[in-house]
N, C-alpha and C positions, 0 to 999 in steps of 0.2 A: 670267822672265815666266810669269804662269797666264794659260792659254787655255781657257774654257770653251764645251763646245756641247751642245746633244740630243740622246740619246741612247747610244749604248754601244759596246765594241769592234766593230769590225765596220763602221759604219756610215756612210754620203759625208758626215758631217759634221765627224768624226773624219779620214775621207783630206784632207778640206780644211786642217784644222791642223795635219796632217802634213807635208804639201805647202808651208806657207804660213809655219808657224812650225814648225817643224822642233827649234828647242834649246828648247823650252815646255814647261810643265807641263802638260799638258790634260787637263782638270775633266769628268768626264760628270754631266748635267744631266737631268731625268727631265720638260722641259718647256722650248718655248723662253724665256718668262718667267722660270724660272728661272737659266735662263744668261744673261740681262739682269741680273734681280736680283744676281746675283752681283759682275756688276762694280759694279753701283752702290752696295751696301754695301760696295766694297774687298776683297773676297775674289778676284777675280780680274781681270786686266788688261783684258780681251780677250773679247768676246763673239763669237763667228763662227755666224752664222744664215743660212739658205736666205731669199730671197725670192720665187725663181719660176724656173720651170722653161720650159723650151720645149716641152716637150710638155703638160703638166700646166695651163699659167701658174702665176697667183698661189700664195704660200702664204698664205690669207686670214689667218689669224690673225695672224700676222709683221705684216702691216701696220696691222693696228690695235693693235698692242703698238707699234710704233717711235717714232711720234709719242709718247707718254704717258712711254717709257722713259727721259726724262734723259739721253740717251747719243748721241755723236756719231758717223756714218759714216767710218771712217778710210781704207778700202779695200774694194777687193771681188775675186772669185775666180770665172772659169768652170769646173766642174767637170764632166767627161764621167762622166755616170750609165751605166752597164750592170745590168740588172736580170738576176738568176739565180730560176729556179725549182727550190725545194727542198723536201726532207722528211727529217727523220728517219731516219737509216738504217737504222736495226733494221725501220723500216716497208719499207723498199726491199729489204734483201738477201732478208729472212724469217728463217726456222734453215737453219742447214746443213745438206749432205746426212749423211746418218747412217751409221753406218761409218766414220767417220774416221779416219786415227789420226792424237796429237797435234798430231806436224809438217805432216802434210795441213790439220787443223782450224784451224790457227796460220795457216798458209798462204793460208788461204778469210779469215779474219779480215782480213787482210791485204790482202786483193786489193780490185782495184777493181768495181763491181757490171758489170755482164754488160749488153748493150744489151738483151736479153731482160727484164732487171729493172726495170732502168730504165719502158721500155714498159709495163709489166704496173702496176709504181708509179703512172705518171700516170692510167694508162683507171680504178684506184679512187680516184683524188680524188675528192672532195666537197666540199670549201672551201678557199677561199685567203684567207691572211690578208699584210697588209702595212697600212705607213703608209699613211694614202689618195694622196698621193702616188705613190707606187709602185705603187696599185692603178690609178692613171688615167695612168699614163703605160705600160701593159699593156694599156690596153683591146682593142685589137685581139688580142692572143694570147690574150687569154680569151678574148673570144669567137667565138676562130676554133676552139681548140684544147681548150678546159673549158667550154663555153657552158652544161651543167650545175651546173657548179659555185658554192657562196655563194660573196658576197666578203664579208670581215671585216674593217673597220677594227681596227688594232692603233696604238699608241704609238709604234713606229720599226720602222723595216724591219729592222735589226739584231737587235734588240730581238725582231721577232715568231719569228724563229727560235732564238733563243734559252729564248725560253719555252715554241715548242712542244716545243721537246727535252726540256725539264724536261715536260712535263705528258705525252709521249708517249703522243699521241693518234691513232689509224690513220687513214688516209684525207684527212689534212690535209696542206697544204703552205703553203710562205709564198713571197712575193717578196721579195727579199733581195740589198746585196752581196756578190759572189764569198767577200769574206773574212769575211761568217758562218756560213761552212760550220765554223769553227774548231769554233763550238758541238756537235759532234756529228751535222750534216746531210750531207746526199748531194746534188750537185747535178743536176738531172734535165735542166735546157735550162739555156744562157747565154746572152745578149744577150738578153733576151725585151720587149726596152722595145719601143715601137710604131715609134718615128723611131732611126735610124742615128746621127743626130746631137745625140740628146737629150742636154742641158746642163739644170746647176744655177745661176744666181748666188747666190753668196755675199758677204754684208756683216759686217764689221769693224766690231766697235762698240767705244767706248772714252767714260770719264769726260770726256775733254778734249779738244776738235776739234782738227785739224791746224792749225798757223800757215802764213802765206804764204808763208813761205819752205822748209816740208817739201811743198808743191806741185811737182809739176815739170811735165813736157809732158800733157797732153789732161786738165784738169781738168774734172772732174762735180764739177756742186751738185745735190743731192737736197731738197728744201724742200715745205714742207705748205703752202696757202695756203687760205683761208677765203671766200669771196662771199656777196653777199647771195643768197637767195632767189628770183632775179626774173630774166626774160628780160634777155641780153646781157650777165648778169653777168661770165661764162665767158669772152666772146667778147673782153671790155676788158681780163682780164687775159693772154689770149692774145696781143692786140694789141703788150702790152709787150715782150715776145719776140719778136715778128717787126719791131718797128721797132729792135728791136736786133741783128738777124741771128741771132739765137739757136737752136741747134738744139735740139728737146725729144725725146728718146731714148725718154721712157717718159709717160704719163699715167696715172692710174689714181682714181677718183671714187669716193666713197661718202659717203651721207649720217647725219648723228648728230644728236642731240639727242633729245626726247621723243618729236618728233611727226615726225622725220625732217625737218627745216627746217633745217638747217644742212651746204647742200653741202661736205665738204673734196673736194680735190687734189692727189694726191701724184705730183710730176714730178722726173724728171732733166732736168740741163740740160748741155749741152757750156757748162761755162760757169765762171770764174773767177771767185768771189765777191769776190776781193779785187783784184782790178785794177780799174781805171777804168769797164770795161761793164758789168761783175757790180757794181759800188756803185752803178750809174748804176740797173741794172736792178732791183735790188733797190727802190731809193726808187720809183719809178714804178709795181711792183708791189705796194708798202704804201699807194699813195695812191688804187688801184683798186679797194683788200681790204678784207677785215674786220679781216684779221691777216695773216701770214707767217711760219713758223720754218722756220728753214734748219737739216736734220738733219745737215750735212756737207758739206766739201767735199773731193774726196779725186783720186787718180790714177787712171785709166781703166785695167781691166785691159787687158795687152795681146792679149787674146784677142779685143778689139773690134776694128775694121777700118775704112779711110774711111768704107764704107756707115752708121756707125753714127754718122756726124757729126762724126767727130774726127778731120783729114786731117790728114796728116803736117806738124809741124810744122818 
C-alpha cells in the first residue's frame, strides 16, 4: 500500500501513517491537493489529511479541497500535537571556548547546549516561523514569551526547520515536531502548544468508499448538502435529523458561487448510511436540498467517547 501526506520527515502527518499504516509506503506531498491528487490519478492508495485541530479548528483549505476531490472518507485518526520551539544549533551553542584540545573540542561538540544557552538563544529571537497551524495553536506562548517577535507562515512545520537549517539564518526559530530536531536543530522549550490537550483529526481518503459490510460499531457519515438561499432553508434540513434521532458531531458552513449565493454544509453524522435510518435519512434530506454528496461513511476513531454521540453499542 502507498500512503501519501504533506509535508516531510518529521512532521504529525507522517506520525499519523506511522501510527495508522504502519507496513505502507509513505509518499511526501509538498501540498495537501497534492496528496489528494495522487491517489486519484492511482499513484497512491491512501490519502491521510489534517481537518481540524482543537485548538486551532478548521484547516480551511482541507475543506474546500474535499468536496471537489473525487475521493471517499475511509477512516479518521486523533492525533496528540506537542509543539517544540527551536533553532539552529550553530545559532544556540555559538564557537567553542578556544584553547581546546581535540578530545575537549570533540567533547563540546558532543554535549548537550547548557540552560545558560539555551536562555541567551531565545531573548535574540526575532521571528518564528511554522505552518499556520502551529503558529495558532502557540498563540499564548508567543505572546507570553516572544511578544516581540514576527510570525512567519511557512509550508509545514517539519518542513519550516528544515529549511531554516539549510538557510542558517541567526535570530530565527521555528515551531516544530520533537522529531525535526533530526534536521540539525536544538530544541529550546517542548510542549509549547497553548491547550495540554491539543489534538489533530485526521482523514483517510481513498478511490472507493467502504461497503456496508467493512462498517462496524459507531459509524460517521460525513456529506456536503446544498440549500437554497432563503430564510428556513437550514432549519428544514436540520429538521431531518432530529426527526430521525440523529446526532450531528460537526457543522461547518461556507458559501460559494459568484456572488456568494450558494450556502454548502458540511456535517458529520453518528449515522449509518446504509442501514434503514441513514437511507430513510438520506431521501428526506434530498427532498429538502438542492443536492447531497455523501463523502464517506467510515468507523469512529476510538478516541471519540459517549459525549461525542456514539454510546456504546
Amino acid at each position: 500500500m502507498k500512503v501519501t501526506y504533506q509535508g516531510i520527515i518529521g512532521c504529525f502527518s507522517l506520525m499519523t501513517c506511522e501510527k495508522c499504516f504502519p507496513d505502507a509506503i509513505h509518499r511526501s506531498c509538498l501540498s495537501f491537493s497534492d496528496a489528494m491528487q495522487s491517489v486519484v490519478n492511482g499513484e497512491a492508495d491512501v490519502a491521510v489529511i489534517p481537518v481540524e485541530n482543537s485548538t486551532a479548528g478548521r484547516v480551511t483549505e482541507v475543506y474546500s479541497l474535499l468536496p471537489e476531490a473525487s475521493l471517499s472518507i475511509i477512516g479518521e485518526y486523533f492525533l496528540p500535537i506537542h509543539h517544540c520551539l527551536m533553532m539552529p544549533t550553530k545559532f544556540v551553542r555559538g564557537l567553542p571556548p578556544q584553547n581546546l584540545t581535540e578530545d575537549e573540542l570533540l567533547e563540546w561538540k558532543r554535549g548537550a547546549p547548557t540552560q545558560r544557552e539555551i536562555d541567551r538563544a531565545i531573548s535574540q529571537i526575532a521571528e518564528v516561523r511554522s505552518h499556520p497551524q502551529g503558529l495558532a495553536q502557540c498563540q499564548k506562548f508567543l505572546w507570553k514569551n516572544l511578544p516581540n517577535a514576527r510570525q512567519r507562515a511557512a509550508w509545514d512545520t517539519a518542513g519550516a526547520a528544515r529549511d531554516l537549517a539549510q538557510e542558517m539564518i541567526p535570530n530565527v526559530a521555528v515551531i516544530a515536531p520533537a522529531g525535526a530536531a533530526r534536521y540539525g536543530m536544538t530544541i529550546l522549550k517542548e510542549n509549547i502548544e497553548d491547550q495540554s490537550g491539543n489534538t489533530t483529526r485526521f482523514l483517510f481518503l481513498r478511490k472507493t468508499p467502504l461497503t456496508a459490510d467493512e462498517i462496524r460499531a459507531h459509524p460517521i457519515t460525513t456529506l456536503v448538502f446544498r440549500t437554497r438561499h432563503v430564510a428556513g432553508a437550514l432549519v428544514e434540513a436540520l429538521k431531518v435529523f432530529q426527526a430521525h434521532n440523529i446526532n450531528m458531531t460537526k457543522l461547518e458552513t461556507y458559501m460559494t458561487g459568484v456572488h456568494h449565493s450558494e450556502p454548502v454544509f458540511y456535517v458529520d453524522l453518528a449515522m449509518n448510511r446504509f442501514d434503514k435510518t441513514g437511507r430513510k435519512t438520506l431521501e428526506e434530506l434530498r427532498a429538502v436540498t438542492l443536492s447531497v454528496d455523501v463523502l464517506g461513511t467510515y468507523d469512529a476513531c476510538p478516541a471519540r467517547s459517549e459525549t461525542f454521540g456514539f454510546p456504546e453499542a
